[in-house]
Biotite code that builds the C-alpha atoms (Angstrom):
import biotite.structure as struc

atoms = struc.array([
    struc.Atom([-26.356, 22.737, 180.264], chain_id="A", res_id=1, res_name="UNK", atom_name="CA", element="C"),
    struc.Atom([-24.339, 24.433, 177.340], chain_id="A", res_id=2, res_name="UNK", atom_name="CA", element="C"),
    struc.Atom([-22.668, 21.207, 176.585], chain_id="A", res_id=3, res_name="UNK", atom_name="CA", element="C"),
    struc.Atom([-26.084, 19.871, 175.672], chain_id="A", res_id=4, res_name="UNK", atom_name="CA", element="C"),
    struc.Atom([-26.786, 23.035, 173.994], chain_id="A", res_id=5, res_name="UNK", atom_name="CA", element="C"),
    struc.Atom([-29.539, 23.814, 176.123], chain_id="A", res_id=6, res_name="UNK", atom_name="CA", element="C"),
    struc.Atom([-30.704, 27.619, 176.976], chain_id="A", res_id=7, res_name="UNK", atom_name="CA", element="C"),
    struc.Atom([-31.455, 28.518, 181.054], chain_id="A", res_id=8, res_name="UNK", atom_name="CA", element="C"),
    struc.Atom([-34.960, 28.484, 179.306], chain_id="A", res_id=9, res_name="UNK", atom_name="CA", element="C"),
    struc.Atom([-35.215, 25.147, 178.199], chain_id="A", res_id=10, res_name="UNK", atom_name="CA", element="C"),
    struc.Atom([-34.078, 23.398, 181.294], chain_id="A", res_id=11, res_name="UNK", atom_name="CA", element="C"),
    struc.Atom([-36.151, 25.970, 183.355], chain_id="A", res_id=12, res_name="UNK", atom_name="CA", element="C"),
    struc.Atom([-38.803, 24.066, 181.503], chain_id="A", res_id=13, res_name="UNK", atom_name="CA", element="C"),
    struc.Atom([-37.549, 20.823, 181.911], chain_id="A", res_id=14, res_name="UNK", atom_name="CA", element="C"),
    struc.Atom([-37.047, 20.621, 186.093], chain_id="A", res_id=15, res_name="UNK", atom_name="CA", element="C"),
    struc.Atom([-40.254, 22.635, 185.886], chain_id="A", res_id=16, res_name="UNK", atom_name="CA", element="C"),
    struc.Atom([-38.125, 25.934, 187.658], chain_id="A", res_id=17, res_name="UNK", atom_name="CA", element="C"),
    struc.Atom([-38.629, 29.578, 186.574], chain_id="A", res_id=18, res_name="UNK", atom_name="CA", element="C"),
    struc.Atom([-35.558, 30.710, 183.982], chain_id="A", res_id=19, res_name="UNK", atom_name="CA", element="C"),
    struc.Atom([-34.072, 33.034, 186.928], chain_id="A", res_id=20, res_name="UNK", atom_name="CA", element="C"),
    struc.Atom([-34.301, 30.279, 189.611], chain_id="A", res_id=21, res_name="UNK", atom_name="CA", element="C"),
    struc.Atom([-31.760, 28.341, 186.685], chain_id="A", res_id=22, res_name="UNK", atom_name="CA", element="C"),
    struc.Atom([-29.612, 31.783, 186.317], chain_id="A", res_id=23, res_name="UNK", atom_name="CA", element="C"),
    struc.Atom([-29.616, 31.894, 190.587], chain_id="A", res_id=24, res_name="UNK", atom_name="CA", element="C"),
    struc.Atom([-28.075, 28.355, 190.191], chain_id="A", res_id=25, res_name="UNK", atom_name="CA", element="C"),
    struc.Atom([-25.140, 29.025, 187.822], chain_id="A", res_id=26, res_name="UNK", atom_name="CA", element="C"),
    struc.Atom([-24.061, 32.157, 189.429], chain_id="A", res_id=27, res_name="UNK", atom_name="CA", element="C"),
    struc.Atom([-24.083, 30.746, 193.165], chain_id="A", res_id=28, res_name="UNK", atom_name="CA", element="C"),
    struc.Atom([-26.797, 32.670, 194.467], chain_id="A", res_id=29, res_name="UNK", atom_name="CA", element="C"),
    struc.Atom([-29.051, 29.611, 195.144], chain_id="A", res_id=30, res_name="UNK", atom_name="CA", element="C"),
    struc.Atom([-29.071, 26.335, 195.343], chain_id="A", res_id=31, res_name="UNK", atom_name="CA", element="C"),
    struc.Atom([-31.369, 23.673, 194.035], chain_id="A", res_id=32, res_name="UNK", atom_name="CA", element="C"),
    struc.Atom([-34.032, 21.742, 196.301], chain_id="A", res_id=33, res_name="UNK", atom_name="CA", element="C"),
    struc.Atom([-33.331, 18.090, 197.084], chain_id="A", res_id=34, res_name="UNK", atom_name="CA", element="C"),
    struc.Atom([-35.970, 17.504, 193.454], chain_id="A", res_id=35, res_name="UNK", atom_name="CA", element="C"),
    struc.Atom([-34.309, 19.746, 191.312], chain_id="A", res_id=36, res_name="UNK", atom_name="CA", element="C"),
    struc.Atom([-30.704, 17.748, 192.645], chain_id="A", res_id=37, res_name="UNK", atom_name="CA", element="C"),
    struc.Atom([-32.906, 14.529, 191.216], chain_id="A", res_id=38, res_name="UNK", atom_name="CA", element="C"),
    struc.Atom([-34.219, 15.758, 187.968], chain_id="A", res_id=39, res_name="UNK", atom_name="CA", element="C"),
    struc.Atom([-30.790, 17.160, 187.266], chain_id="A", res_id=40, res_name="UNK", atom_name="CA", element="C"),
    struc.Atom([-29.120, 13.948, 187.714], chain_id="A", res_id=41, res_name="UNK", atom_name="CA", element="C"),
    struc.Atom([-31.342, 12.184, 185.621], chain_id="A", res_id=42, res_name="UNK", atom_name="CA", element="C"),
    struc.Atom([-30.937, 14.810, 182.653], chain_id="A", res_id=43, res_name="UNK", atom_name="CA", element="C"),
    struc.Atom([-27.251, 15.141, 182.793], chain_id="A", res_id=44, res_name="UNK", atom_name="CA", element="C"),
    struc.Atom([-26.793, 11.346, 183.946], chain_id="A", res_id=45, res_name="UNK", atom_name="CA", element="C"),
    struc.Atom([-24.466, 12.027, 186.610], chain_id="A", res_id=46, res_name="UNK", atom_name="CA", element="C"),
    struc.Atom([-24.955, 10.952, 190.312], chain_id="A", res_id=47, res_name="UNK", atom_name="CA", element="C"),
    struc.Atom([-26.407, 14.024, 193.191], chain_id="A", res_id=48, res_name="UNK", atom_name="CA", element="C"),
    struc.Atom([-23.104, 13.265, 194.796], chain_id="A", res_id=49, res_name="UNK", atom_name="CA", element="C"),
    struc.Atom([-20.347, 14.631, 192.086], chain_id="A", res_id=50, res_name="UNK", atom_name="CA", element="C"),
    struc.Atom([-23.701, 17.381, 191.320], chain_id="A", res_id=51, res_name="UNK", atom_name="CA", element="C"),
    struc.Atom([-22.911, 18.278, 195.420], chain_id="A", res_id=52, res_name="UNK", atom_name="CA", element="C"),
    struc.Atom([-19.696, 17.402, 196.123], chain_id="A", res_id=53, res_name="UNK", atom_name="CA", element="C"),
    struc.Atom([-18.370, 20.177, 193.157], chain_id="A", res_id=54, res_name="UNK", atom_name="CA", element="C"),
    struc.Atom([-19.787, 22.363, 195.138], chain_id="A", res_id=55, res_name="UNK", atom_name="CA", element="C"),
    struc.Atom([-18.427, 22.135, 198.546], chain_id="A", res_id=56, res_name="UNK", atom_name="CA", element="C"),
    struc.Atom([-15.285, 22.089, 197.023], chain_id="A", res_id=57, res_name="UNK", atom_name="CA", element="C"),
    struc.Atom([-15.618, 24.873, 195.669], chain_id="A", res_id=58, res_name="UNK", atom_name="CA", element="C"),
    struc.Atom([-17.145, 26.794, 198.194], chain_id="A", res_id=59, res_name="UNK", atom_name="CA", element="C"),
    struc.Atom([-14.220, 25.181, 200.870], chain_id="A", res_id=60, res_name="UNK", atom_name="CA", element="C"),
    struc.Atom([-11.506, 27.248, 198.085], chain_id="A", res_id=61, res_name="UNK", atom_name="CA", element="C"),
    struc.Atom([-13.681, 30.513, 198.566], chain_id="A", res_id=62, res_name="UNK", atom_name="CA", element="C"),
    struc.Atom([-13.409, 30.214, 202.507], chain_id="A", res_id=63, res_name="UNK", atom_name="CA", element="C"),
    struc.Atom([-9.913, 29.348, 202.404], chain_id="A", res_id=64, res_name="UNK", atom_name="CA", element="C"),
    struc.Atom([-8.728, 32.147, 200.399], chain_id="A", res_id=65, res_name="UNK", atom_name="CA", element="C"),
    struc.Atom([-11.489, 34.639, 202.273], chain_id="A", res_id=66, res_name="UNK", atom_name="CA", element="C"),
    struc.Atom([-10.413, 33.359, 205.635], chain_id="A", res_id=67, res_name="UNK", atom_name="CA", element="C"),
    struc.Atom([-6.768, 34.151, 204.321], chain_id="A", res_id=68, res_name="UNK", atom_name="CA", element="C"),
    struc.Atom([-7.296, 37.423, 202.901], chain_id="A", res_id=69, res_name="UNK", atom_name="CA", element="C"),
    struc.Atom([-9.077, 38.299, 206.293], chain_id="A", res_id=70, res_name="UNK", atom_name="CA", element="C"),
    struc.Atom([-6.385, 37.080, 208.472], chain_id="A", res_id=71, res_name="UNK", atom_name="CA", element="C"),
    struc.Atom([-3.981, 39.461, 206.433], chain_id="A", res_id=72, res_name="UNK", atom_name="CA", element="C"),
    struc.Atom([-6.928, 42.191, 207.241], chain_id="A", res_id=73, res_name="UNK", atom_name="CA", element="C"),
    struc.Atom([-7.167, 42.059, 210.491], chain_id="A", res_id=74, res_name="UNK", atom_name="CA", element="C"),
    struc.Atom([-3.493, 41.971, 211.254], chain_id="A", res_id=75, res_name="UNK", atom_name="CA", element="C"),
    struc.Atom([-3.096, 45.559, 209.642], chain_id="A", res_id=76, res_name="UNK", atom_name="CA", element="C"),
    struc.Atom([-6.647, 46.647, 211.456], chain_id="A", res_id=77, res_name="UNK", atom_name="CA", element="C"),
    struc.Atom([-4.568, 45.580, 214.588], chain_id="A", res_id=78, res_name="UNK", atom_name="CA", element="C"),
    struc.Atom([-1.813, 47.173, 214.031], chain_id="A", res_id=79, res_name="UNK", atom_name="CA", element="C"),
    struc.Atom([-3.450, 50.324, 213.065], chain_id="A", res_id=80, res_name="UNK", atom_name="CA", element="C"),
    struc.Atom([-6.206, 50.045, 216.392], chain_id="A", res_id=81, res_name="UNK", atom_name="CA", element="C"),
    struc.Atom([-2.105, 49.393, 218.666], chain_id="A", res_id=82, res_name="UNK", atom_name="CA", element="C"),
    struc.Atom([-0.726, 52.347, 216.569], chain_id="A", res_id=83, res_name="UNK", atom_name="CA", element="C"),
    struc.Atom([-3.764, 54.688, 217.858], chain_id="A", res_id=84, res_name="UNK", atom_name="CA", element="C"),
    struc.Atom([-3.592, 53.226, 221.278], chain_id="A", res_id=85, res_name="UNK", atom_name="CA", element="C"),
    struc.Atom([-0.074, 54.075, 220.964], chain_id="A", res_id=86, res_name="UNK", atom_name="CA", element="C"),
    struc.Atom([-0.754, 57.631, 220.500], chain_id="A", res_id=87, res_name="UNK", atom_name="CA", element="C"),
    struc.Atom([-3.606, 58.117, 222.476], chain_id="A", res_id=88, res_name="UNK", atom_name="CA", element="C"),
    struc.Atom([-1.471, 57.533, 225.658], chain_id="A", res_id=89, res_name="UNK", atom_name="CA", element="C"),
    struc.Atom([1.904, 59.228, 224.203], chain_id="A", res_id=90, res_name="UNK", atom_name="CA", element="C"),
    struc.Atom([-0.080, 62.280, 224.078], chain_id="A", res_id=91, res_name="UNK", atom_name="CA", element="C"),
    struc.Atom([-1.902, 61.870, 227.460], chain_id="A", res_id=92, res_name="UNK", atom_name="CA", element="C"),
    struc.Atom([1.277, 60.464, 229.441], chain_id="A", res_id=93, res_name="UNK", atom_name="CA", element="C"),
    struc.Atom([3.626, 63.080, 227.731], chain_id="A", res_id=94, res_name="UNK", atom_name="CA", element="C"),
    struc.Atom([5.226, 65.851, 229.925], chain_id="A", res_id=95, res_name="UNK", atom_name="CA", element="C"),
    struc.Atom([4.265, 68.554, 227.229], chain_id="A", res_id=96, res_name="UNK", atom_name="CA", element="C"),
    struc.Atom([0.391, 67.621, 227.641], chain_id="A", res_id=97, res_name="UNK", atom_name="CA", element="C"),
    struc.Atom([0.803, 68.898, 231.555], chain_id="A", res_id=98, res_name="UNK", atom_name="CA", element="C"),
    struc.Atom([1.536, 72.349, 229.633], chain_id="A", res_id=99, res_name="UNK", atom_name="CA", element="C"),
    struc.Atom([-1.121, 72.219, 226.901], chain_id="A", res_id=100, res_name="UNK", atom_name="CA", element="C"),
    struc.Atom([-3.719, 71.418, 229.681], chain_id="A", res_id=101, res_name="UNK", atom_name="CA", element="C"),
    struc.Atom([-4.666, 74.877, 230.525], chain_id="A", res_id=102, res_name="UNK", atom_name="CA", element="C"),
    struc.Atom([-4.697, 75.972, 227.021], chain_id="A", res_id=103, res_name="UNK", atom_name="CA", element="C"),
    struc.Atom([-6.127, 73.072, 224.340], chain_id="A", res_id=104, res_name="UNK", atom_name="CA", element="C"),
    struc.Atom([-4.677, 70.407, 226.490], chain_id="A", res_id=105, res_name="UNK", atom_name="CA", element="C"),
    struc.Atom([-8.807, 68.983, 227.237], chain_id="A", res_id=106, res_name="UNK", atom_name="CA", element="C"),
    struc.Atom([-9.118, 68.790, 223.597], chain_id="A", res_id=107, res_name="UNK", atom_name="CA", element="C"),
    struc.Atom([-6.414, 66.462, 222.841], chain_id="A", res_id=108, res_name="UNK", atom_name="CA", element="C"),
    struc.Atom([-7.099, 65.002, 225.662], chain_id="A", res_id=109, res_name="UNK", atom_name="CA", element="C"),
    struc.Atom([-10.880, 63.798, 224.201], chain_id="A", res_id=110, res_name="UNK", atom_name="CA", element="C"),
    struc.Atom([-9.606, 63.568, 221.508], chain_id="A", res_id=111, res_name="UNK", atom_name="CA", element="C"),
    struc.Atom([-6.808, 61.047, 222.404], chain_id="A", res_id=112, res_name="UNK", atom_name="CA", element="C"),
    struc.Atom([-9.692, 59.174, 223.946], chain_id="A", res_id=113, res_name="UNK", atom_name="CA", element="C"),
    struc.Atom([-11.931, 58.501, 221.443], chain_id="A", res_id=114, res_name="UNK", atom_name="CA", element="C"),
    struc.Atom([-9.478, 57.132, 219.021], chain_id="A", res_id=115, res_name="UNK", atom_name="CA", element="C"),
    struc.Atom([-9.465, 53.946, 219.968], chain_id="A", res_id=116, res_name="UNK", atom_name="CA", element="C"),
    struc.Atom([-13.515, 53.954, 220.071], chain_id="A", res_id=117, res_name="UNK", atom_name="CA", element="C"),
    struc.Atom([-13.253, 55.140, 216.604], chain_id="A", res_id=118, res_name="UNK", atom_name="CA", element="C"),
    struc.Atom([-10.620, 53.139, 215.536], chain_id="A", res_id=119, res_name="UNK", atom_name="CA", element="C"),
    struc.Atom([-12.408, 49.920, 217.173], chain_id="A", res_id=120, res_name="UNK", atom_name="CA", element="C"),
    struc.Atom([-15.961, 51.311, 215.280], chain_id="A", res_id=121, res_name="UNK", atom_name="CA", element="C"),
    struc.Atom([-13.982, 51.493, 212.046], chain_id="A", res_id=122, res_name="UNK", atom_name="CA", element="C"),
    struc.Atom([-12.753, 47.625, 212.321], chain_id="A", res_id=123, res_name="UNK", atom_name="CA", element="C"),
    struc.Atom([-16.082, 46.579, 212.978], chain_id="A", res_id=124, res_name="UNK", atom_name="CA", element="C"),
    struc.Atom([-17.663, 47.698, 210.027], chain_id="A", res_id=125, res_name="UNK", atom_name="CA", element="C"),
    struc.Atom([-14.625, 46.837, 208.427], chain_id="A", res_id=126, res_name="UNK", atom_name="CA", element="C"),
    struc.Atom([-15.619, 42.996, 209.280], chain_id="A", res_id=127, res_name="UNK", atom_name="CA", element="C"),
    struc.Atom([-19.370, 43.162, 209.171], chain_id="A", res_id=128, res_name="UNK", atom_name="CA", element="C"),
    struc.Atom([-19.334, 44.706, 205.541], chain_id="A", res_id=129, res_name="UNK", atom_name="CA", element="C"),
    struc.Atom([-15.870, 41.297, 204.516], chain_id="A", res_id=130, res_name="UNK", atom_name="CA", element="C"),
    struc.Atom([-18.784, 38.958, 206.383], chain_id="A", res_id=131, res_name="UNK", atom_name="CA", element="C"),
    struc.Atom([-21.540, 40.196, 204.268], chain_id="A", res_id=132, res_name="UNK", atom_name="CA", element="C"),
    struc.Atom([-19.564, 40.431, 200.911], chain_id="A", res_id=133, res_name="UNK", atom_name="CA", element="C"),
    struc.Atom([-18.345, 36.838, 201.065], chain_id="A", res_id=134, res_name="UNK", atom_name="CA", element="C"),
    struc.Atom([-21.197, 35.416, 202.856], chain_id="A", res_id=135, res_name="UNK", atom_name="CA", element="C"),
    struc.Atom([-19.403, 33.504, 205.422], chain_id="A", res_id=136, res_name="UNK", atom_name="CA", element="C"),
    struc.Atom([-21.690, 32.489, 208.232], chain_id="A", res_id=137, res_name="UNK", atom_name="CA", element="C"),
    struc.Atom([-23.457, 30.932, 205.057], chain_id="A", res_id=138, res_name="UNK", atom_name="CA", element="C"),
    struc.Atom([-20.637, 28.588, 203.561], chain_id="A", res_id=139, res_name="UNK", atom_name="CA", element="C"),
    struc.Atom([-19.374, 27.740, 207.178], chain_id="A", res_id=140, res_name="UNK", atom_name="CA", element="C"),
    struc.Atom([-22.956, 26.576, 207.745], chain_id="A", res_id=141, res_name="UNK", atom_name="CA", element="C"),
    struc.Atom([-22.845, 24.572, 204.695], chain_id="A", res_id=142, res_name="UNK", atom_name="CA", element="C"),
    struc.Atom([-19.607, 23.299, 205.240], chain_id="A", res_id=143, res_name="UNK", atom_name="CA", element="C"),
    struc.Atom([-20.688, 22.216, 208.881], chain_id="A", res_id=144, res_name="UNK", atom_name="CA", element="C"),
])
């Protein structure tokens, strides 16, 4: 579009789209229909294949490096989730929690309970809110 020195404006006009449905386009938050894909392949006189296949490519880089950078995520959410786990029976199975138990021993003892509910409540939202952000179930869709 900027090669041809065209504004989002004029080729709104010309594939007979609204001027945000062209700015949705460029920044990947849309994609054209099947006769926008047409009309733009006549006006840049390119084929709908290199308009689509630019695309996947692209979007098969973005889950590559997402699905990489959550891999390396959920290792450390792992080893933080063991970690608690870890502690939550150290204090439970320890001979000094035998001693605390008539005193504030019941506390810890909830306490050391819930830590891995927490914990496992913090790692989901942890994933929903990397799912949402890079839109994955969307590209895998695409991609499938």
């Amino acid at each position: 579009r900027e090669a041809m020195g065209l504004s989002q404006e004029q080729l709104a006009e010309k594939l007979y789209v609204s001027r945000q449905t062209i700015s949705n386009w460029e920044r990947d938050k849309t994609y054209p229909d099947v006769q926008s894909l047409l009309m733009l392949s006549i006006l840049f006189d390119t084929s709908i294949d290199t308009l689509v296949k630019g695309d996947v490519t692209v979007m098969e880089e973005a889950v590559e490096r997402d699905r990489k950078r959550m891999g390396t995520r959920m290792l450390w959410l792992a080893v933080l989730m063991l970690a608690l786990l870890a502690v939550a029976f150290a204090l439970i199975l320890s001979p000094a929690f035998n001693w605390m138990e008539g005193t504030w021993g019941a506390g810890v003892a909830a306490a050391a309970a819930f830590l891995p509910a927490i914990a496992a409540l913090v790692v989901a939202t942890v994933l929903e809110r990397i799912k949402r952000e890079n839109d994955l179930v969307t590209y895998r869709e695409i991609l499938a």
